[in-house]
Structures are given as structure tokens and as C-alpha cells.
N, C-alpha and C positions, 0 to 999 in steps of 0.2 A: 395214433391209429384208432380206431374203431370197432377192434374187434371186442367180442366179448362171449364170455363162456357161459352156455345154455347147459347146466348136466338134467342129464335126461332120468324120467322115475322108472324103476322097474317096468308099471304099465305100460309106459308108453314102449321100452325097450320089447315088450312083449306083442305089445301089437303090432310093431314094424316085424316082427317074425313071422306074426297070425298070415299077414298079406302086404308084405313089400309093395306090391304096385298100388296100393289102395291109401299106402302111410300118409298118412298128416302132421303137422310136429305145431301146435300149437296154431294154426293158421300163418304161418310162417313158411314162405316159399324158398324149399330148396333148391339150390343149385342142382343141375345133375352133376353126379361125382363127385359130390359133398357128401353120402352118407357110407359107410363102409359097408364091408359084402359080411352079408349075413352069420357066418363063421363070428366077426366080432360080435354081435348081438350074442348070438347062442351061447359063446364062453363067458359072458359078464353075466348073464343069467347063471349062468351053471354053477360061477363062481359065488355068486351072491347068493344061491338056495345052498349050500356048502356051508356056509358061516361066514364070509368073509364080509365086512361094512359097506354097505351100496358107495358109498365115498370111494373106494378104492376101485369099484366093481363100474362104475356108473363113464358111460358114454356122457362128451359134454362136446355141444355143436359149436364149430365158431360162427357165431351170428356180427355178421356188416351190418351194422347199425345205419350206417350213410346207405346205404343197397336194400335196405331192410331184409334181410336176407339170408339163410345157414348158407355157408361156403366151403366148408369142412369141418372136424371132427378133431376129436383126439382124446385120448384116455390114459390111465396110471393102468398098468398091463401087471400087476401087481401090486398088494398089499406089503407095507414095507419088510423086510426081512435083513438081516441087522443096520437098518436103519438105510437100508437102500429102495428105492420104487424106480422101474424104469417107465418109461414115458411111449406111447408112438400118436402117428399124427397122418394127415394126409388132407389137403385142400383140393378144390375141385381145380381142373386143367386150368378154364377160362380164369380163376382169380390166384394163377402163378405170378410167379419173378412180380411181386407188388405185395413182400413182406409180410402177406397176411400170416405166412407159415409160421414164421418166426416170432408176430405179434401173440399167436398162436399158442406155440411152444413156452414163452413167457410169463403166460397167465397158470399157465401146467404146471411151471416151474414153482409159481408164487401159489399156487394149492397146495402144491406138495411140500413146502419147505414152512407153509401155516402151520402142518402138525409137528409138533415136539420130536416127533421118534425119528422124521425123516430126515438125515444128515446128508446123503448124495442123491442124485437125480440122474437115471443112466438112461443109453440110449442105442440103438444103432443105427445103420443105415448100411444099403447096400455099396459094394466097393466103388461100384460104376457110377451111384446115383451122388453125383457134386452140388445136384442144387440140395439136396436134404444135407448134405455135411455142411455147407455154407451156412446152411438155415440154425445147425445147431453150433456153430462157431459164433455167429452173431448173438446168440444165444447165451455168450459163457461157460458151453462144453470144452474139455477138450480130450481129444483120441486119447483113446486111454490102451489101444490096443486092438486085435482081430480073429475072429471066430469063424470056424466054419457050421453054419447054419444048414440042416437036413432039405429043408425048403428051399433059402436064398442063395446056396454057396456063403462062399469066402464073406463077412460081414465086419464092418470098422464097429469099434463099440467107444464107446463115448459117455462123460461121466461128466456132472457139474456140483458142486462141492457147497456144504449151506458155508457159505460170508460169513468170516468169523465175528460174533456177537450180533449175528441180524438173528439170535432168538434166544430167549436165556431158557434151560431147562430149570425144572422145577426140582428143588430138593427131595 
């Protein structure tokens, strides 16, 4: 595949709040429905003026290299906490069912598991929604189990575990 992860600076995450309809993202043509609803922006801001490391905190586009093009989005919705970060994601309608999600979700997965602390990688997805469970099955999740969510309802929760010896801790 061809995806690859654009993480975005503070500024820019600032300026797509200043004026969403006016956003630019490097000269780089978004998809519509590639970039998330504002609520994301506002909390990765909020979280990063808090203390928490822009790495954790930071929006990262997935750019189609072959399209030249951001297609979706996804981010660590969390700074690790005993060595867990969960993940979420979302690609534009037009560039579904054609892997990018999962290309996507993979590259998340290989951020999160570069740092030392981070041991699992969690996730969920709505009960109804089969293409997002697929996407993180192909992925190397698995159900780990189900919540009900104040927002979403009933939600599947999903975990993918670091490969034993793909990172040595440091004494």
C-alpha cells in the first residue's frame, strides 16, 4: 500500500479550528471526509496545553501517495497509561472497502509500539459497524470484550498485544 502518516504540529491543528472551511494542510488536497469534526482538533489541543507530549496528542493524516492526497486521519486518543494507548481512525466514504483503513491502523500500531512503555494497543468500534471490526481483525486485534458507551451505545473493545521480543526494554 501507499499509505502514509502525515502527524500534524499544534499550529496547523490550530489553524484548522481558527477557520475549518479555509484549512490547508501543506498544499495537499483533502478528500472530503478525510479530516475529523472539530471536537477532535479541540481535545488534542487541550490535551497537549495540559502537559501531555504532542506524540500522543497530535492528529496524523493518512496521505495516498499514488492519489497524492490525505484520505483519512487517525490518532492515539491517549498517552499511554499502564502501558496501554488506544487508537481510533476513520477514512473518507469514496477511499472505503480498498484497505486503506487497515493500512492505516498499522502504521498507528507501528508508532505506538516504537515507544518502550507502550505494551497493548486498544480500540473499539461500534457493534453494528463490521467494516471497522474487520479492519482491526486484519489488523492483529482481537475482541477483547464490550462496553456501553454514553455517546455510542453497546461498543466491542479490541486490544492488540506488543509481539513478544519485537522491543527489548531498557534496564
Amino acid at each position: 500500500m501507499d499509505i502514509q502518516l502525515i502527524t500534524m504540529t499544534p499550529a496547523e491543528a490550530e489553524s484548522l479550528l481558527e477557520d475549518p472551511s479555509t484549512f490547508t494542510f501543506r498544499s495537499l488536497e483533502i478528500t472530503p471526509g478525510a479530516v475529523p469534526p472539530d471536537v477532535v482538533f479541540a481535545s488534542t489541543l487541550e490535551r497537549f496545553r495540559s502537559g501531555e507530549l504532542w506524540f500522543w496528542c497530535a492528529p496524523r493524516f493518512f496521505f495516498l501517495s499514488s492519489e497524492d492526497r490525505i484520505i483519512g486521519s487517525g490518532c492515539f486518543k491517549n498517552s499511554p497509561l499502564d502501558g496501554a494507548v488506544e487508537i481510533g481512525c476513520g477514512v473518507a466514504e469514496s477511499h472505503r472497502r480498498r484497505n486503506f483503513a487497515t493500512e492505516g491502523v498499522k502504521l498507528l500500531v507501528a508508532e505506538g509500539f516504537s515507544k518502550p512503555e507502550v505494551t497493548v494497543i486498544t480500540a473499539e468500534t461500534a457493534i453494528s459497524n463490521t467494516a471497522s471490526q474487520r479492519v482491526l481483525e486484519k489488523a492483529a486485534f482481537s475482541r477483547s470484550g464490550s462496553r456501553f458507551d454514553p455517546e455510542d451505545g453497546r461498543v466491542f473493545t479490541w486490544r492488540r498485544e506488543r509481539a513478544a521480543g519485537s522491543h527489548r526494554r531498557k534496564r
